[in-house]
N, C-alpha and C positions, 0 to 999 in steps of 0.2 A: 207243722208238717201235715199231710193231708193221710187220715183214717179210714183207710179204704182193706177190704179186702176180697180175696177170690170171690167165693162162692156166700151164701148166707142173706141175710136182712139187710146187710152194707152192699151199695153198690161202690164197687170202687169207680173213686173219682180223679183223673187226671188234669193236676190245675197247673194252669200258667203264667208263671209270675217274670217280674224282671228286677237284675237287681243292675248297678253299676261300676264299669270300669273305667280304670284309671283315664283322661281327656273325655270323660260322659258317658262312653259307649256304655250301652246300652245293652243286658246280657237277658235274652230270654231263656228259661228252668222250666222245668217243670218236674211234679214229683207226684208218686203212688204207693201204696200200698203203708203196708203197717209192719210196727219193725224195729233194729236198728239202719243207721243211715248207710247205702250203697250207693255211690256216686260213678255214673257213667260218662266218662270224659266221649265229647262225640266223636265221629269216624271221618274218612274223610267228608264227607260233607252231609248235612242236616237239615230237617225243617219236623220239628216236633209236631205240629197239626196234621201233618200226612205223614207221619212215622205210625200217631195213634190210632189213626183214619186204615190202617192195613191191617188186615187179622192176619198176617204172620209175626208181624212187630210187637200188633196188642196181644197175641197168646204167649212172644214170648215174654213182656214185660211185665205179662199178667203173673204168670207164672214166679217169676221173681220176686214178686211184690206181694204174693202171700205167705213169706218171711221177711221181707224185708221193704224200708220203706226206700223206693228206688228213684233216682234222682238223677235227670238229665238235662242237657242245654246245646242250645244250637250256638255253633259256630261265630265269630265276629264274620257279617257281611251276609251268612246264610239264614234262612228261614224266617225268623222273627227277630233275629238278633242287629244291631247295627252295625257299621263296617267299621274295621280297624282302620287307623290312620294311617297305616305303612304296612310294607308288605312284613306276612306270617310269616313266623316259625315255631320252632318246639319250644323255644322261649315265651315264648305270644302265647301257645298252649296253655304254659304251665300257668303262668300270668293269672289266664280267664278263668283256669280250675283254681287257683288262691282266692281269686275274687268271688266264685260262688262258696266256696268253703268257708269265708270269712262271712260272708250275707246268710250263709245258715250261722253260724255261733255255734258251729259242731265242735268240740275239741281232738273228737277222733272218730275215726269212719272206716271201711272198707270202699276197696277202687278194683273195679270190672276194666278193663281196658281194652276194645276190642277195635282191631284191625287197627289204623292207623295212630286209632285212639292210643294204641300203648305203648306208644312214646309219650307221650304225655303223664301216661299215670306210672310209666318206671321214672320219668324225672323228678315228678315229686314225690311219690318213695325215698327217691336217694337223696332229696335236698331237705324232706321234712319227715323223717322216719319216726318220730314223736305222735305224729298224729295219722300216720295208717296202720290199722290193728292188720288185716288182711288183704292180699291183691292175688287179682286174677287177671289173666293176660291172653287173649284169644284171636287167633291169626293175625299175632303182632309180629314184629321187627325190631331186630338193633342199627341198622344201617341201611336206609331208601335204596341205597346205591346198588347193594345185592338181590332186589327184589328182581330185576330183569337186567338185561344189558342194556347200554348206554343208547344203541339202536333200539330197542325195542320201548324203553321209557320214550324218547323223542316220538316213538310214532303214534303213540298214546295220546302225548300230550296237542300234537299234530294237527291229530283226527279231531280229537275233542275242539282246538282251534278252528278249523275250519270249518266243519260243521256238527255243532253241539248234541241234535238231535241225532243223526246217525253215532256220533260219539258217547252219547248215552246210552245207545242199545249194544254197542261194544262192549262196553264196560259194566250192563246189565246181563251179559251173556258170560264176561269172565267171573262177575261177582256172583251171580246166582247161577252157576255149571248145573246143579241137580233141579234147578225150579224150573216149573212149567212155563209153556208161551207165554200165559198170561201174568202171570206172577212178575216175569221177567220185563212185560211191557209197563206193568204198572211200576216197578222202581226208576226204568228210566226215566216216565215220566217225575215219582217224585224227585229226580235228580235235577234234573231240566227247573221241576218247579224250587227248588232250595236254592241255587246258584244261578245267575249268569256263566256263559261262556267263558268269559275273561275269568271271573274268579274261579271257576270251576279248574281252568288252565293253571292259575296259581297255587290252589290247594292243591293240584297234583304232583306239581314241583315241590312245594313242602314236605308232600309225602314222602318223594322220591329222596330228598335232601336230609331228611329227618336222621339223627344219629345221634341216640347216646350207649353206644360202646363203653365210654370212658369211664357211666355210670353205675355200670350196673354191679358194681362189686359195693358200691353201699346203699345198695337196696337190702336190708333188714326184713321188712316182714315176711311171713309165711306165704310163701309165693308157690300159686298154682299157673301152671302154662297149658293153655290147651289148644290143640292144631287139627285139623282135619288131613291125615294124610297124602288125599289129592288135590288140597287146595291150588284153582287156579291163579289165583293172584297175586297170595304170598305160600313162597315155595314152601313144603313143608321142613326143610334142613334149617330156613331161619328159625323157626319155633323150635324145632329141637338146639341150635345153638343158645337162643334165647335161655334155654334152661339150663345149658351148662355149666352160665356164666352169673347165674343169680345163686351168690349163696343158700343152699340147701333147698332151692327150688325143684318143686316135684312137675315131671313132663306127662300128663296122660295125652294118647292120639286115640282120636276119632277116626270114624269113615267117613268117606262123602267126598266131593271134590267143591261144594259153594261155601264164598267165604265168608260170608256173615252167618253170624249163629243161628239166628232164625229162620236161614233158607235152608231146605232139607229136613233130615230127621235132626230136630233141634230137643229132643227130650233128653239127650245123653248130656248134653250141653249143659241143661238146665238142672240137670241131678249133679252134674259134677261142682257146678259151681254152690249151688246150696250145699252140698254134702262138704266142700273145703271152709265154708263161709258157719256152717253150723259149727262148729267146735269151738264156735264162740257166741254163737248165737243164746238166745234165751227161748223159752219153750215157747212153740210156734201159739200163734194166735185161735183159740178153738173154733172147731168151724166143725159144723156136719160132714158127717162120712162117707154120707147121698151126695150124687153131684159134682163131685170134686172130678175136672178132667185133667188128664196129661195134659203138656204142649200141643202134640198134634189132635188131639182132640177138641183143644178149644180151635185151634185153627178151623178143620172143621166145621165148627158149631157155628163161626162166624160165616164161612162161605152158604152153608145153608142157612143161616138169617138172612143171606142176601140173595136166597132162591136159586143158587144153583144147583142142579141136578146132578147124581154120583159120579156121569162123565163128565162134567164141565169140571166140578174139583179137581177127581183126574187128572186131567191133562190142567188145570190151574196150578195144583202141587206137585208133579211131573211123578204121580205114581199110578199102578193099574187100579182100571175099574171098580173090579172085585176088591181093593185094597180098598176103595173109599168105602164101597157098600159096609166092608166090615167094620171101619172106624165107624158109620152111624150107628150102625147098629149097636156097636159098643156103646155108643152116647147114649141113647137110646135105655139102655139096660143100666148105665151110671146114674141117669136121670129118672130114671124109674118111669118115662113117657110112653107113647104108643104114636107121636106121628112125628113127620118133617116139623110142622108148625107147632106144636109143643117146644121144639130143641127152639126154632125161630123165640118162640115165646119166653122160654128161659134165657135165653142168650141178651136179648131187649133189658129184660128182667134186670138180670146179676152186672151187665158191660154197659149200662147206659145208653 
């Protein structure tokens, strides 16, 4: 597993390996941080080089990864991975998460399951409750079918068929509701670049079709659910049902309306899922007490490594002006510097 962490003399490093699936296919992982093992089943659709390549993605993974060693993989057909042989489902999910579980020789781990992804990590919960100590579950679903109506999936999948690029910025606009224009252009594009059209059409009927209801009464481990109560894409009543139907699972709600954890203010995200995950953790990794930023701070750090100015952020992360100025500044006083290119220089520094 790869030795990385936040801040310090370690750069953490994000490596990318492959392991294999059942007829060859071909599974690309990748893993960070230092730890016990957290496995991220992917969402609807992935490509690890431009997940790590976005400082919203790397502040949040970073962030994760300086408890835990975090562990994700692209899809059969998406990103670096090879195509499955037949069409997906939450079976084929659970499949590909067996097959990296068995290529680490973990015998128990924690599972993050976010947005489409938690269907996958409540089915292997409920089929292998032996080997997940803890899960957590973030603008997931128990049933595709109640995420929208039957018209409003079809025109989804429609749009996205006929023309992918404008389909992408749809679906960058329902998934990212609180991120900026640019934030928002740059995921359609990683969308566009992880998937073809055709498959992109197919993973969304998977989504939509996804259900295990039936399981979640043996789902055993200590189960956190966590929902953004304006989530545009999955309603908020499915994460709250989600939780009332997981033995002794706890619901905390968020603000914010986007529905990936890292668009928006993604630090409450990030506290809640270490603060459920530490009660079995082992004491964190020592690290200096200079330095060390939030979530939105490394975001941040990253937009001005890449010379953006306090309005470009701004309107990048869709908050005021005056709110960036004050996050540098905060960086700024964390990192004990005095200019833009000090933070540029640390950020190079510590993120590779």
């Amino acid at each position: 597993m790869v030795d990385g962490t936040l801040v310090g003399s370690h750069e953490p490093r994000f490596e990318i390996r492959f392991c294999t699936a059942e007829g060859g296919v071909r599974i690309a992982y990748a893993s960070v941080g230092h730890g016990p093992l957290l496995i991220m089943p992917p969402g609807w659709i992935s490509h690890l080089e431009l997940m790590w390549q976005d400082p919203a993605v790397r502040a949040f993974l970073l962030s994760l990864a300086s408890r835990r060693t975090v562990v994700l993989y692209d899809k059969p057909g998406c990103g670096l991975s090879d195509p499955w042989p037949c069409r997906q489902t939450v079976d084929t999910a659970v499949r590909v998460l067996q097959t990296v579980v068995e290529h680490l020789q973990q015998e128990r781990f924690d599972l993050l399951g976010i947005s489409t992804g938690a269907a996958a990590a409540l089915a292997y919960a409920a089929g292998h409750p032996e080997r997940v100590g803890r899960l957590i579950v973030y603008g997931g679903y128990a049933d595709g079918r109640q995420v929208a109506s039957a018209q409003v999936r079809a025109a989804v999948i429609d749009i996205v068929r006929a023309h992918w690029g404008l389909g992408s910025d749809v679906l960058a606009d329902i998934f990212m509701a609180d991120a900026g224009a640019e934030m928002k252009m740059d995921f359609a594009r990683l969308q566009r670049g992880s998937a073809t059209a055709e498959l992109a059409c197919e993973l969304l009927e998977q989504c939509y079709e996804a259900c295990v209801e039936d399981q979640l009464d043996r789902v055993v481990a200590p189960t956190l659910v966590l929902h953004r109560r304006g989530d545009r894409a999955i309603p908020f009543r499915l994460g709250r049902d989600l939780a009332a139907r997981i033995p002794g699972a706890q619901l905390l709600t968020l603000s914010g309306r986007s529905h990936f954890a890292w668009a928006g203010d993604s630090a409450p995200v990030v506290r809640a899922i270490l603060e459920h995950l530490g009660q079995t953790a082992g004491p964190p990794r020592a690290q200096p007490t200079d330095g060390v930023l939030t979530p939105r701070q490394l975001q941040v750090a990253a937009l001005v490594a890449a010379g953006l100015s306090n309005r470009q952020i701004a309107r990048r992360l869709g908050i005021e002006e005056r709110s960036a100025e004050g996050h540098v500044e905060r960086i700024r006083h964390r990192l004990d510097v005095h200019s833009r290119a000090q933070i540029a220089a640390w950020w190079a520094r510590h993120n590779g």
